[in-house]
MDTraj code that builds the backbone (N, CA, C; nanometers):
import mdtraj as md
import numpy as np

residues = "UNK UNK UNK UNK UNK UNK UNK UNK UNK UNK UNK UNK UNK UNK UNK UNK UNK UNK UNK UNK UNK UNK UNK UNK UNK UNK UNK UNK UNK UNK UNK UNK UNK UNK UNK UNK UNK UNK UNK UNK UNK UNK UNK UNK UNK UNK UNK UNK UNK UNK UNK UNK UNK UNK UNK UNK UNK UNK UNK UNK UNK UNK UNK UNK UNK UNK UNK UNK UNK UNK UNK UNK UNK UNK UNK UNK UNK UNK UNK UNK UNK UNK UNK UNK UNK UNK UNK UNK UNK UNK UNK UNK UNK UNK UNK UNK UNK UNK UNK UNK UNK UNK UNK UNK UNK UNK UNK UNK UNK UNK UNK UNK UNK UNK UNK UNK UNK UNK UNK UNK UNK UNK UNK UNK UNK UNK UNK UNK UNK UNK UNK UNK UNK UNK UNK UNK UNK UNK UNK UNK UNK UNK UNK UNK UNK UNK UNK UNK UNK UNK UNK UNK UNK".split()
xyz = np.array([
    [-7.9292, -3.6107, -2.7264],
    [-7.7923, -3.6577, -2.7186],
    [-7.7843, -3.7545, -2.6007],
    [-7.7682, -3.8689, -2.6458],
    [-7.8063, -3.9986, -2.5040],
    [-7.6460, -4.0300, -2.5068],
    [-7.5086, -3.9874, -2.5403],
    [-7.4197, -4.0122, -2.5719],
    [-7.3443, -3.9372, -2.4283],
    [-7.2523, -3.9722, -2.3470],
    [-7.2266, -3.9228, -2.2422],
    [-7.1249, -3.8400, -2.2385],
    [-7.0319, -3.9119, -2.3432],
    [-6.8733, -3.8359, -2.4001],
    [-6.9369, -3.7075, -2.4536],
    [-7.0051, -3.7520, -2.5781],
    [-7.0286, -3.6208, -2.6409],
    [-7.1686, -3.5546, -2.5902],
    [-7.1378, -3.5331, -2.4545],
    [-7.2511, -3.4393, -2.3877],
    [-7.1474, -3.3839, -2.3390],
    [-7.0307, -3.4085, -2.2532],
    [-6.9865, -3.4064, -2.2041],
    [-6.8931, -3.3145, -2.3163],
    [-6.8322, -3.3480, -2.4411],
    [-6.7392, -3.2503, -2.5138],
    [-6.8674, -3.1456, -2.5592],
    [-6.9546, -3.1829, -2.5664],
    [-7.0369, -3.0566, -2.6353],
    [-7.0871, -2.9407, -2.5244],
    [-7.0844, -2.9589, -2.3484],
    [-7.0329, -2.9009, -2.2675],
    [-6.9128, -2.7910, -2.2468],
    [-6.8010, -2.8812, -2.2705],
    [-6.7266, -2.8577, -2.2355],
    [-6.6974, -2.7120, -2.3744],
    [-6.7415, -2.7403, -2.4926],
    [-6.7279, -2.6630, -2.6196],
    [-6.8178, -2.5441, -2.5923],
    [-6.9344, -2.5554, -2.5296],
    [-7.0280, -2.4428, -2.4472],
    [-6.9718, -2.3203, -2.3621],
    [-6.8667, -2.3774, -2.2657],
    [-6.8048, -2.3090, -2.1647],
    [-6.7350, -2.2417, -2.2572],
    [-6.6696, -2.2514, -2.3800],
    [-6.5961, -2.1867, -2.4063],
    [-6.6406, -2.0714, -2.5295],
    [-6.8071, -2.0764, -2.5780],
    [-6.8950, -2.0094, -2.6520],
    [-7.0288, -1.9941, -2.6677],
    [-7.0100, -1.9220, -2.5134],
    [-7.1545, -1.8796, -2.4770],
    [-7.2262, -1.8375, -2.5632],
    [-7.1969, -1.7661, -2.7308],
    [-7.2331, -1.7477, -2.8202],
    [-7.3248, -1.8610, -2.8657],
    [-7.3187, -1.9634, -2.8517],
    [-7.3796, -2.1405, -2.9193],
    [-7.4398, -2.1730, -2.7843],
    [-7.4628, -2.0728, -2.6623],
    [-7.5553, -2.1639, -2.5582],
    [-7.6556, -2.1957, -2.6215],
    [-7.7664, -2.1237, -2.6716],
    [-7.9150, -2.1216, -2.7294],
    [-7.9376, -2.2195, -2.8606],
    [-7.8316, -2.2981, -2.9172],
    [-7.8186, -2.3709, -3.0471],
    [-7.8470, -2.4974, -3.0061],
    [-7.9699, -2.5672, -3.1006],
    [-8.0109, -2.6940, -3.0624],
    [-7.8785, -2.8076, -3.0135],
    [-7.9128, -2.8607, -2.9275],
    [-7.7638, -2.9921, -2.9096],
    [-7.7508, -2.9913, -3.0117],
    [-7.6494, -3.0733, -3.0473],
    [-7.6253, -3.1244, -3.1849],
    [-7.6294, -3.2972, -3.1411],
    [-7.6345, -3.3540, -3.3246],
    [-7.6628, -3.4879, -3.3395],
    [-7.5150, -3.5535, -3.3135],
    [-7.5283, -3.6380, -3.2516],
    [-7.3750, -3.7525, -3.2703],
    [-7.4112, -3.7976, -3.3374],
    [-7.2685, -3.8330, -3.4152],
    [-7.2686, -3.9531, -3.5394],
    [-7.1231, -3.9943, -3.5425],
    [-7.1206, -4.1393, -3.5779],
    [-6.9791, -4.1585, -3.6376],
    [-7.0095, -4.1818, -3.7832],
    [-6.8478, -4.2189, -3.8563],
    [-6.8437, -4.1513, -4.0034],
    [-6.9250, -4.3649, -4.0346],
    [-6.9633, -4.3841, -4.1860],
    [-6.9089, -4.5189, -4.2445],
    [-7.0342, -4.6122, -4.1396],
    [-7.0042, -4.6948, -4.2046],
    [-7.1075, -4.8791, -4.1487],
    [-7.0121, -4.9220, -4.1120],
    [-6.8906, -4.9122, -4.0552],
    [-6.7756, -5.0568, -3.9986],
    [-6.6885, -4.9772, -3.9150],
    [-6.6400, -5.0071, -3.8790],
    [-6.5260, -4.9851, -3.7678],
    [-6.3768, -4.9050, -3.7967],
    [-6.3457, -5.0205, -3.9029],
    [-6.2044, -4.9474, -3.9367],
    [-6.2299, -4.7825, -4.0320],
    [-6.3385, -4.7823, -4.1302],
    [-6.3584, -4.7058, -4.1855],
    [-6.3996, -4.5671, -4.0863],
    [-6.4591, -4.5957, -4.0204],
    [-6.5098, -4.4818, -3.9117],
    [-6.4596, -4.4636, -3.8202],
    [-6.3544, -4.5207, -3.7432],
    [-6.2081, -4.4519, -3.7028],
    [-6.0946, -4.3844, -3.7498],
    [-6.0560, -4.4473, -3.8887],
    [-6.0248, -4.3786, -3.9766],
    [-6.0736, -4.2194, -4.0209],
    [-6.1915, -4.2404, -4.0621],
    [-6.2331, -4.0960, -4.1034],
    [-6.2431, -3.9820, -3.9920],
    [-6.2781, -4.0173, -3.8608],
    [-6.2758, -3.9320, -3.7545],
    [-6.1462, -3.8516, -3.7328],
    [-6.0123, -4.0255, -3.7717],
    [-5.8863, -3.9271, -3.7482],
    [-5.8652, -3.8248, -3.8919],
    [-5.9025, -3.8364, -3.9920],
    [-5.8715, -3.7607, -4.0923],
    [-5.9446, -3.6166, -4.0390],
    [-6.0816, -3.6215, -3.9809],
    [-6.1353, -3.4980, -3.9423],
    [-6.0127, -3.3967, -3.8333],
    [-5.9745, -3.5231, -3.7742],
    [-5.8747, -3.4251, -3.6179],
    [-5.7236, -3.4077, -3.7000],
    [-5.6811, -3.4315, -3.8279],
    [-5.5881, -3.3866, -3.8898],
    [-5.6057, -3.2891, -3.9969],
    [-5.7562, -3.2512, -4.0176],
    [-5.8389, -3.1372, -4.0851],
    [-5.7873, -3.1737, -4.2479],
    [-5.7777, -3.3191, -4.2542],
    [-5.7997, -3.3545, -4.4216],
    [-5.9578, -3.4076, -4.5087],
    [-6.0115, -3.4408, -4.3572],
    [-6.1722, -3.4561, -4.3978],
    [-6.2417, -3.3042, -4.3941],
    [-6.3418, -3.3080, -4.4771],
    [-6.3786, -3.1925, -4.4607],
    [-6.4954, -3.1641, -4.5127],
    [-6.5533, -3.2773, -4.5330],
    [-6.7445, -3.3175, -4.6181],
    [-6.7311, -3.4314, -4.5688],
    [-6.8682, -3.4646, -4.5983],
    [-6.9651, -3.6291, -4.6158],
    [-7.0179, -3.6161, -4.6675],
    [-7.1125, -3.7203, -4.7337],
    [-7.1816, -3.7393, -4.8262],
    [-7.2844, -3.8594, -4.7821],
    [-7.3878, -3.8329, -4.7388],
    [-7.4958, -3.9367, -4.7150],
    [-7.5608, -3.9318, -4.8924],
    [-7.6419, -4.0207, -4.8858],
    [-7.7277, -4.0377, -4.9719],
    [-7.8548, -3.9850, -4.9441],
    [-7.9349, -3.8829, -4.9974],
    [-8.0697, -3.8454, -5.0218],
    [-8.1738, -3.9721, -4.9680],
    [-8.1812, -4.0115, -5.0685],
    [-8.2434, -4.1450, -5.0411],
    [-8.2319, -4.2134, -4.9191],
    [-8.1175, -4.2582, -4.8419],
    [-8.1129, -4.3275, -4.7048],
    [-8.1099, -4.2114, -4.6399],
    [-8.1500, -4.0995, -4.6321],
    [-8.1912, -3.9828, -4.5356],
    [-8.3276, -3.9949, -4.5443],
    [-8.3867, -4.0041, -4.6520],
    [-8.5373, -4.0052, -4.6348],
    [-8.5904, -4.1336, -4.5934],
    [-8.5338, -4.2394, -4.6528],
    [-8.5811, -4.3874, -4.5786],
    [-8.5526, -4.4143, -4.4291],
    [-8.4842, -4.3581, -4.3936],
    [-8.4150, -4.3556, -4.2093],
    [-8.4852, -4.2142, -4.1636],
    [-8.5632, -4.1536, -4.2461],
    [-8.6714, -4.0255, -4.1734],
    [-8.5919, -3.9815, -4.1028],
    [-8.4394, -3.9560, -4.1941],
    [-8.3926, -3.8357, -4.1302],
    [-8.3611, -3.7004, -4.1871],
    [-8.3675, -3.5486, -4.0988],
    [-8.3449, -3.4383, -4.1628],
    [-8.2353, -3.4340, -4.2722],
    [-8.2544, -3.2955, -4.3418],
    [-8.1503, -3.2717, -4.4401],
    [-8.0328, -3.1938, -4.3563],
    [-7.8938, -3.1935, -4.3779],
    [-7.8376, -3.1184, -4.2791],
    [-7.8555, -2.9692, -4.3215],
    [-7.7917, -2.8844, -4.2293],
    [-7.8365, -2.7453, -4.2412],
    [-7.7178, -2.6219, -4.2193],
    [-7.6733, -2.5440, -4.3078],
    [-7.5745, -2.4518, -4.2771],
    [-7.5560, -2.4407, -4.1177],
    [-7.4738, -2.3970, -4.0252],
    [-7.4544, -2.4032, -3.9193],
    [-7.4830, -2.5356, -3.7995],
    [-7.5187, -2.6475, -3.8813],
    [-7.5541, -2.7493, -3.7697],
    [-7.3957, -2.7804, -3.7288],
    [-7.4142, -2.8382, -3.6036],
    [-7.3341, -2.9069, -3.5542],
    [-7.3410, -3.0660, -3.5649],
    [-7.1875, -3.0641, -3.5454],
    [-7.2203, -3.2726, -3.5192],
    [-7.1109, -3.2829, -3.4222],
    [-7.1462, -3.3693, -3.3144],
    [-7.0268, -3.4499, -3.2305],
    [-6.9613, -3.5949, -3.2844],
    [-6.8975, -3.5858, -3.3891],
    [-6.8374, -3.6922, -3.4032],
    [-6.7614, -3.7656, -3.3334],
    [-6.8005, -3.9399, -3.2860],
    [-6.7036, -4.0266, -3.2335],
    [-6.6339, -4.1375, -3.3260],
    [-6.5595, -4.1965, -3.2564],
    [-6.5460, -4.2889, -3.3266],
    [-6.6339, -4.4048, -3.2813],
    [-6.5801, -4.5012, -3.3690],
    [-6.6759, -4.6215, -3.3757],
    [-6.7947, -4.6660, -3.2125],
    [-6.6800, -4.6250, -3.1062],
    [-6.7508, -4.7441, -3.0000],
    [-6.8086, -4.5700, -2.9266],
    [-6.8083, -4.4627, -3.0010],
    [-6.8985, -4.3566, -2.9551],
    [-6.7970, -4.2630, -2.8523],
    [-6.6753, -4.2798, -2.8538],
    [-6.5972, -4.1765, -2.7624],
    [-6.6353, -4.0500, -2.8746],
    [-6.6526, -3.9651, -2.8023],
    [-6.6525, -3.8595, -2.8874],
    [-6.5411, -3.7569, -2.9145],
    [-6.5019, -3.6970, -3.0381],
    [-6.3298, -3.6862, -3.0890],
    [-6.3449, -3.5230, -3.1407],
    [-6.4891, -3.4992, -3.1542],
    [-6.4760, -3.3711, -3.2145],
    [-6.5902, -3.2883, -3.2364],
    [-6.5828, -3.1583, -3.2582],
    [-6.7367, -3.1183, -3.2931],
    [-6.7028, -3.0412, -3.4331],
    [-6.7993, -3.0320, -3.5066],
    [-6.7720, -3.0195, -3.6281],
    [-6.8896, -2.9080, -3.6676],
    [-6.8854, -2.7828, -3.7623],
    [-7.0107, -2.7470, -3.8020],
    [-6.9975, -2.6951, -3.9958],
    [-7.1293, -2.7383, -3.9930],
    [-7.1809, -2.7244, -4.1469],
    [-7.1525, -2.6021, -4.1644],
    [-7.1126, -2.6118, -4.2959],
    [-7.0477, -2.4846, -4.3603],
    [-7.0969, -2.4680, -4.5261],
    [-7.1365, -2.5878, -4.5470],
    [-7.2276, -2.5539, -4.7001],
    [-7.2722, -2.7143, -4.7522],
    [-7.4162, -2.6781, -4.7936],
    [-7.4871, -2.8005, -4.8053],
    [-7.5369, -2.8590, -4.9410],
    [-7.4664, -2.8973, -5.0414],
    [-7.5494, -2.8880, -5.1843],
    [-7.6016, -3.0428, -5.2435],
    [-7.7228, -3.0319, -5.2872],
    [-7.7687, -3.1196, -5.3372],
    [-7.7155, -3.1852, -5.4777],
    [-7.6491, -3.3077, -5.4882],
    [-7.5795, -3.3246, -5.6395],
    [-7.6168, -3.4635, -5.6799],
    [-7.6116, -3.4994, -5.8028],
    [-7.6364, -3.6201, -5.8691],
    [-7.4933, -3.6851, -5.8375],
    [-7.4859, -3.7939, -5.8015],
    [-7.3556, -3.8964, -5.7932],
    [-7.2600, -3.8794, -5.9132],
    [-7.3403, -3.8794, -6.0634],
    [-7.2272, -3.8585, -6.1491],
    [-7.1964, -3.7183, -6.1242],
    [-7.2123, -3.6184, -6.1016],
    [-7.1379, -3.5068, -6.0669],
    [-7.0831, -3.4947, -6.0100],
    [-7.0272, -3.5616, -5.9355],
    [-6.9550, -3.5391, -5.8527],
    [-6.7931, -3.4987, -5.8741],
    [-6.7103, -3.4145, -5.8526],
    [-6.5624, -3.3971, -5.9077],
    [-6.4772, -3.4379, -5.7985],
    [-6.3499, -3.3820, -5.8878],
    [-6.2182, -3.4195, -5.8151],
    [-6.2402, -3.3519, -5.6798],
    [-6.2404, -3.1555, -5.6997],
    [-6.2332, -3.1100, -5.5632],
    [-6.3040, -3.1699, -5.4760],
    [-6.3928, -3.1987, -5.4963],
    [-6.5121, -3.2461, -5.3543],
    [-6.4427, -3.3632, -5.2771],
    [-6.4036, -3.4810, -5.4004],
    [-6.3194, -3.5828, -5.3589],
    [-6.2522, -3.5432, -5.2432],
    [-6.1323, -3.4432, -5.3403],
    [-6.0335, -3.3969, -5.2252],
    [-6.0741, -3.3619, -5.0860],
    [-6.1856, -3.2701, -5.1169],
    [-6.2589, -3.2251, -4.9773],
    [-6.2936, -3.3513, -4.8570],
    [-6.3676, -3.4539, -4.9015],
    [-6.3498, -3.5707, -4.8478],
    [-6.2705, -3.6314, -4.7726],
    [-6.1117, -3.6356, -4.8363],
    [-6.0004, -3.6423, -4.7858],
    [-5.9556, -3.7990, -4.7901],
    [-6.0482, -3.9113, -4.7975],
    [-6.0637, -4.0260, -4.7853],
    [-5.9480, -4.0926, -4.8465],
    [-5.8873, -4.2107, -4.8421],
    [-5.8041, -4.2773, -4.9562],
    [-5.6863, -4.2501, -5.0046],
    [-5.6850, -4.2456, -5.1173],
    [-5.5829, -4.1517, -5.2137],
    [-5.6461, -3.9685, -5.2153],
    [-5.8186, -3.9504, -5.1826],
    [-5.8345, -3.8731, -5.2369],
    [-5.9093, -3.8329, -5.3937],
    [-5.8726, -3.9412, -5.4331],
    [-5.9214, -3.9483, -5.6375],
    [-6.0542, -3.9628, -5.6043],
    [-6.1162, -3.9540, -5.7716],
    [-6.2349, -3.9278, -5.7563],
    [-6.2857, -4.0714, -5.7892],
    [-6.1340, -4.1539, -5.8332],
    [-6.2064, -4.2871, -5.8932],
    [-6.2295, -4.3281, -5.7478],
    [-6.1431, -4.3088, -5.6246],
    [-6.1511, -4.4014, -5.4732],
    [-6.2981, -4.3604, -5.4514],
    [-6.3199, -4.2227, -5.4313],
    [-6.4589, -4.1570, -5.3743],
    [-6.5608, -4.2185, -5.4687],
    [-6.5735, -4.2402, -5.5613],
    [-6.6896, -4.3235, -5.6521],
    [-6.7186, -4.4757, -5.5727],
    [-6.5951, -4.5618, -5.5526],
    [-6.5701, -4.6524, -5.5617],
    [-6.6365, -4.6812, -5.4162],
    [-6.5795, -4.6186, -5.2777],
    [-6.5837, -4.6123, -5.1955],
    [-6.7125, -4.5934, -5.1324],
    [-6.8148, -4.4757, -5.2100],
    [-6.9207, -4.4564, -5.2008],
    [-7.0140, -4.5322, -5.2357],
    [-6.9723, -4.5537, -5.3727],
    [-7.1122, -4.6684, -5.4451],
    [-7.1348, -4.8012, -5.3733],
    [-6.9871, -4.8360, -5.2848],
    [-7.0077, -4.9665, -5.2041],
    [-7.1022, -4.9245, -5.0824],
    [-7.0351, -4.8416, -5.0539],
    [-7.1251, -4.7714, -4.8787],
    [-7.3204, -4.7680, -4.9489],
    [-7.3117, -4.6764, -5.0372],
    [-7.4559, -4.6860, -5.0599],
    [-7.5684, -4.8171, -5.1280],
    [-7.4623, -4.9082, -5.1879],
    [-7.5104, -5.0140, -5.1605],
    [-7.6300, -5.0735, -5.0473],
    [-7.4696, -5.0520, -4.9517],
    [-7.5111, -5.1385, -4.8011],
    [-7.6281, -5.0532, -4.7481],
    [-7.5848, -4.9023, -4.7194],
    [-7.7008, -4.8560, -4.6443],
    [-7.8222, -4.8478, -4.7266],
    [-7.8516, -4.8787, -4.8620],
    [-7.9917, -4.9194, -4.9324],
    [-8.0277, -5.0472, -4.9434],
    [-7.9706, -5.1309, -4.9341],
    [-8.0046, -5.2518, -4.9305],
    [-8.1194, -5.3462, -4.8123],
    [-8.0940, -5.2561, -4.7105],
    [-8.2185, -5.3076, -4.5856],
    [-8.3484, -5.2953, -4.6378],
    [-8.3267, -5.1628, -4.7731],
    [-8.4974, -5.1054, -4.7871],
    [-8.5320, -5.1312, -4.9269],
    [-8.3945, -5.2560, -4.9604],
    [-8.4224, -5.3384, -5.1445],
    [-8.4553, -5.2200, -5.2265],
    [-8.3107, -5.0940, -5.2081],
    [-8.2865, -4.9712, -5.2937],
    [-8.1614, -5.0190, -5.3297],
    [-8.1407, -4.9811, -5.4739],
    [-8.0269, -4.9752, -5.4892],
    [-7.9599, -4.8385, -5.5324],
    [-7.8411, -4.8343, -5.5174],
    [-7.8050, -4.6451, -5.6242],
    [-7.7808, -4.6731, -5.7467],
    [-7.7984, -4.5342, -5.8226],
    [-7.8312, -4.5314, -5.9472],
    [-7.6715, -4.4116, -5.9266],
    [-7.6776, -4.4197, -6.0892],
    [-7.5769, -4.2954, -6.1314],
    [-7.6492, -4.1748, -6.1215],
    [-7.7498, -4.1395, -6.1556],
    [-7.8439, -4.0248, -6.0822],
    [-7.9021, -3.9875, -5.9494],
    [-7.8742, -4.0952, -5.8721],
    [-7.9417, -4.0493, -5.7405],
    [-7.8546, -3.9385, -5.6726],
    [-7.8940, -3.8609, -5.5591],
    [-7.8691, -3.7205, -5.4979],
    [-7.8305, -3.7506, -5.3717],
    [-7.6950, -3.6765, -5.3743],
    [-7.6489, -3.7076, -5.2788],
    [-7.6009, -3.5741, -5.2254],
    [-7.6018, -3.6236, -5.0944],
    [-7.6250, -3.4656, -4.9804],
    [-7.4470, -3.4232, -4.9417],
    [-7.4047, -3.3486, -4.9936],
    [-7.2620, -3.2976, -5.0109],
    [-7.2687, -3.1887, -4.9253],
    [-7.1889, -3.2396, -4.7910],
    [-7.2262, -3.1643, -4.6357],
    [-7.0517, -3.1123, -4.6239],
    [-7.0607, -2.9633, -4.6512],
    [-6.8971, -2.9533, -4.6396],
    [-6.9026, -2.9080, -4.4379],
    [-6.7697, -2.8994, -4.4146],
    [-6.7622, -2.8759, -4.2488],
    [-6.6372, -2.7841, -4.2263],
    [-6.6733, -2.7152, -4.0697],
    [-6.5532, -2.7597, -4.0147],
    [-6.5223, -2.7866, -3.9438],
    [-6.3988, -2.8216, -3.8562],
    [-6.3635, -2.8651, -3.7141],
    [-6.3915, -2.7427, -3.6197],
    [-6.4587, -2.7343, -3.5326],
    [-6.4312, -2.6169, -3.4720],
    [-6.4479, -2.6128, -3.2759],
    [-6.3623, -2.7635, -3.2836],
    [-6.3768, -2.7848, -3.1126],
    [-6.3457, -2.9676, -3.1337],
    [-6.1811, -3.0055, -3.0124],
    [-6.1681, -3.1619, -3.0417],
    [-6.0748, -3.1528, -2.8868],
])
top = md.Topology()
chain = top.add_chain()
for i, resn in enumerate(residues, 1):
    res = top.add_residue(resn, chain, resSeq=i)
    for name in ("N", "CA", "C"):
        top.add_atom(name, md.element.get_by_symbol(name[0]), res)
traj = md.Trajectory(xyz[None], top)
């Protein structure tokens, strides 16, 4: 965690559950590739209408990064890295993009919410983050459906 805010909130979340001293740091992340989108979604997390993400399988394994994991933590900031919240995994399922439904949508919280925005919204995002590695998404590719919760802001 090279992030100073969120050393500093993930501290401060310590003092108050000595229970989680012994639990690896957790990863910072903000939500989205742009700015407005990932300020946005942070505040939907601190109004507890976000409540998943959804990376792509695929740009987890091309960016050699882990799968998330029941109980992980995340320090979410927003865009320029203040950190706004800590968040932990609460259920992790592997799904094909066309499976995806309404509830999960909802879970998301994003938009309107619909499942047409969350399609829409997603298939652009995974675009971009496959495109550095000339991937594109498919209607079958697997996507990592990370539900959460807030539990420290």
């Amino acid at each position: 965690m090279d992030n100073a805010s969120a050393r500093n909130m993930w501290g401060d979340y310590l003092d108050k559950h000595l229970e989680d001293a012994f639990v690896t740091a957790p990863k910072t992340i903000h939500f989205c590739d742009n700015e407005k989108d990932a300020n946005e979604c942070v505040e939907l997390v601190l109004k507890n209408t976000k409540k998943a993400t959804s990376p792509s399988l695929l740009g987890l394994q091309l960016r050699n990064e882990t799968l998330p994991k029941i109980g992980d933590f995340l320090v979410i900031t927003d865009w320029d890295g203040n950190a706004k919240c800590i968040v932990k995994t609460t259920a992790v399922k592997l799904k094909p993009f066309f499976s995806i439904n309404e509830a999960y949508a909802r879970l998301e919280g994003e938009g309107d919410k619909s499942l047409a925005h969350w399609k829409k919204s997603h298939w652009d995002y995974y675009t971009r983050e496959l495109a550095p590695f000339k991937r594109e998404p498919r209607d079958s590719m697997i996507v990592v459906c990370q539900e959460f919760e807030k539990v420290y802001e």
